[in-house]
N, C-alpha and C positions, 0 to 999 in steps of 0.2 A: 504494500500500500504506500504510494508516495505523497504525500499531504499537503506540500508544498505547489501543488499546480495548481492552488487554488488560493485567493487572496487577493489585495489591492498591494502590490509593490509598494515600498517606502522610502522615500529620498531620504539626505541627512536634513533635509529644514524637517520634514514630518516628523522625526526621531528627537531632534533638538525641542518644537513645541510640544511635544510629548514629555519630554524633561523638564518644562520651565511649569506646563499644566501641573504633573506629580508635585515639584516643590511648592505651587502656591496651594495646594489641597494640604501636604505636610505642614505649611504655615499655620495655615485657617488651623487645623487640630491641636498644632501646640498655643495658640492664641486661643482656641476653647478649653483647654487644660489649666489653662492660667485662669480663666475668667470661671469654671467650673470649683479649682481650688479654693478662689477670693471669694466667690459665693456661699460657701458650705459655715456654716453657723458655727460659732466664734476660731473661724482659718482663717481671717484676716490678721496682720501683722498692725500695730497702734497708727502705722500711716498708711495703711489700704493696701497694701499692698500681698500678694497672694503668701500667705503661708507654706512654707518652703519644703516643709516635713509631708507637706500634703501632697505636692506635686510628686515628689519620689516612687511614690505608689499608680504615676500615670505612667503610661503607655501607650506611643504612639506604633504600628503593625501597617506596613506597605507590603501588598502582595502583588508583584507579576510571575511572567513567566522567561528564562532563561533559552533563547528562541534566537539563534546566529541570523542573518542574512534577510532581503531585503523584504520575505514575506512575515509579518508578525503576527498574524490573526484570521483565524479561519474558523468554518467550523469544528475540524479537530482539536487546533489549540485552545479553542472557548471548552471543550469538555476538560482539558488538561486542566485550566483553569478551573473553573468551576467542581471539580473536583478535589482541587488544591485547597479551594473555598470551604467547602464539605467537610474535609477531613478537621482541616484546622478548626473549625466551630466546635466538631465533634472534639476534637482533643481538650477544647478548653472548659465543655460541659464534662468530661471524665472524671470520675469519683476518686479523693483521694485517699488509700487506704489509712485506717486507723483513726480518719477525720469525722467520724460523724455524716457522712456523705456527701462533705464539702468538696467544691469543685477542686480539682488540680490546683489551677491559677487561682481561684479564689482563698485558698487555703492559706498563703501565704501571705496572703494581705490581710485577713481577718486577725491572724497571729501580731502582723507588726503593724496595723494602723497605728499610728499616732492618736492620741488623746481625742485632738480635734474632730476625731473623723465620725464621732455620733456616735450611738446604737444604731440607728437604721441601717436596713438591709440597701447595698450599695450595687447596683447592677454593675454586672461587669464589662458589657459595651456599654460606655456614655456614647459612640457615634461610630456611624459607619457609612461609606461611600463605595460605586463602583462606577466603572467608565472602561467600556467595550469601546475601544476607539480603531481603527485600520493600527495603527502604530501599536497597538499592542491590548492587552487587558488589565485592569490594574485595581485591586480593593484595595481600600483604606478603613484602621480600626482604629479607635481612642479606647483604649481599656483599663478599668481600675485595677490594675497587677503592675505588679513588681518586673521591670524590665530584664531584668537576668532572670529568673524564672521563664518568664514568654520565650525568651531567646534560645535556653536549652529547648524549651518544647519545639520549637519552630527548627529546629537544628537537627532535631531527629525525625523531624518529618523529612526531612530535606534527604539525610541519610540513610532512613530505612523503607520508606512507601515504597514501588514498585518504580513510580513514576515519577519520587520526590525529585530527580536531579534535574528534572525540570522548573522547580519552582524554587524563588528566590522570593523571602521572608527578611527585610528590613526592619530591624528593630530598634524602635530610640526611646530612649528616656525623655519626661517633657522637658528636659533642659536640653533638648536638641540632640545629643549625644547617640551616635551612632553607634551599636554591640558588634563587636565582633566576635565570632566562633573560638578566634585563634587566644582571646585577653579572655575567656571563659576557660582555657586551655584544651577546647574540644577540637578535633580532626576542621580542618580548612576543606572549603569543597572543590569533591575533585574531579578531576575534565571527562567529562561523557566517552570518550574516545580513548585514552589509554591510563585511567585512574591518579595519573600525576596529580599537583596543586593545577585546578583550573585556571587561578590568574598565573601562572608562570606561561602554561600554553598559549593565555589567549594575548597576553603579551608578547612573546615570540611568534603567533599567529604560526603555531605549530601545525594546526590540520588546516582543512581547508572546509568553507560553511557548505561545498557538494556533500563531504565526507561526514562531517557534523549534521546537515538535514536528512541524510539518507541513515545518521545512526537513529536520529528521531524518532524519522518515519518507521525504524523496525521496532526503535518500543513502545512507539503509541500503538502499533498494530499487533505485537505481541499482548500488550496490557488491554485490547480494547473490551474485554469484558470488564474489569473495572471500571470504566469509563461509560459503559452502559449497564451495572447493576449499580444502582446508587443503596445496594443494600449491603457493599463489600466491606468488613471491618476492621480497619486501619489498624 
């Protein structure tokens, strides 16, 4: 199955307004995370400003997909996607053992809220966006979790799904800060093609994106019953 013959080609301006769209949606989330903290009943600091201990506890979650050359969005890659979507929702409703049946990710924040953060029950999406665009697919999450928690989980989705090495799981704290896999000490992801560090490949531009959409296309077509039972258990 080759998946690639179908799609609206993408220049580098489409790929570039594609980049500046993600970082003003990135914006807009950490500018809700601030106004969300400074809102929450006595988190303000004596001069207005967001309580600091509160924000810690946000999480900002960019999902696309990891998709070489100049086709990004078809109906294949929409089910890689949205599959990615799937799992991940499902991992963060996952029950934590020994917790009372508190969620994974919630489990940790219940433990270390700060003072400020209430008794009430704090949902774990404050906000969520998507944008199926030609240049590619893209969810956005604001979540009340502890950013290195999300990031392990997002890390092993990436590492052990069938199809995770397609998806690429962005993690920041709302002070902006970018996680990485490597400052958590876990395994760097590694290239579709011969398991090296992927940024080492794709910086020497080791394979080429024939060789790279044609590994694709054999495991979106080898996984595609994943992709068509949405009852498969990650």
């Amino acid at each position: 199955m080759e998946i690639f013959t179908e799609g609206i080609p993408q220049t580098v301006q489409d790929m570039a307004a594609l980049r500046d769209a993600r970082r003003e949606q990135q914006a807009r989330l950490f500018r809700l995370a601030e106004t969300d903290s400074g809102h929450r009943l006595g988190s303000s600091l004596p001069d207005g400003t967001p309580n600091q201990t509160l924000l810690v506890h946000k999480t900002v979650v960019m999902f696309s997909l990891v998709i070489p050359g100049p086709i990004k969005n078809n109906r294949f890659l929409e089910a890689v996607f949205d599959e990615g979507c799937r799992v991940f929702l499902d991992r963060l409703m996952q029950k934590e053992p020994g917790t009372d049946g508190k969620q994974l990710i919630t489990a940790y924040y219940e433990e270390h809220k700060p003072s400020g953060a209430g008794s009430v029950q704090t949902p774990l999406i404050a906000a969520h966006y998507e944008d199926r665009a030609p240049a590619g697919c893209t969810a956005f999450w604001l979540l009340n979790a502890h950013a290195e928690t999300v990031k392990r989980q997002t890390v092993a989705l990436e590492r052990t799904h069938p199809i995770g090495i397609l998806w690429d799981f962005d993690v920041f704290s709302a002070f902006e800060q970018k996680l990485s896999a490597s400052e958590l000490g876990l395994f760097s992801r590694p290239c579709l093609i011969c398991g090296n560090p992927a940024k080492l490949c794709a910086r020497s531009r080791t394979h080429s994106v024939p060789e790279m959409q044609a590994k694709i296309s054999k495991l979106i077509s080898v996984h595609r019953r994943i992709l068509l039972d949405k009852s498969y258990s990650s």
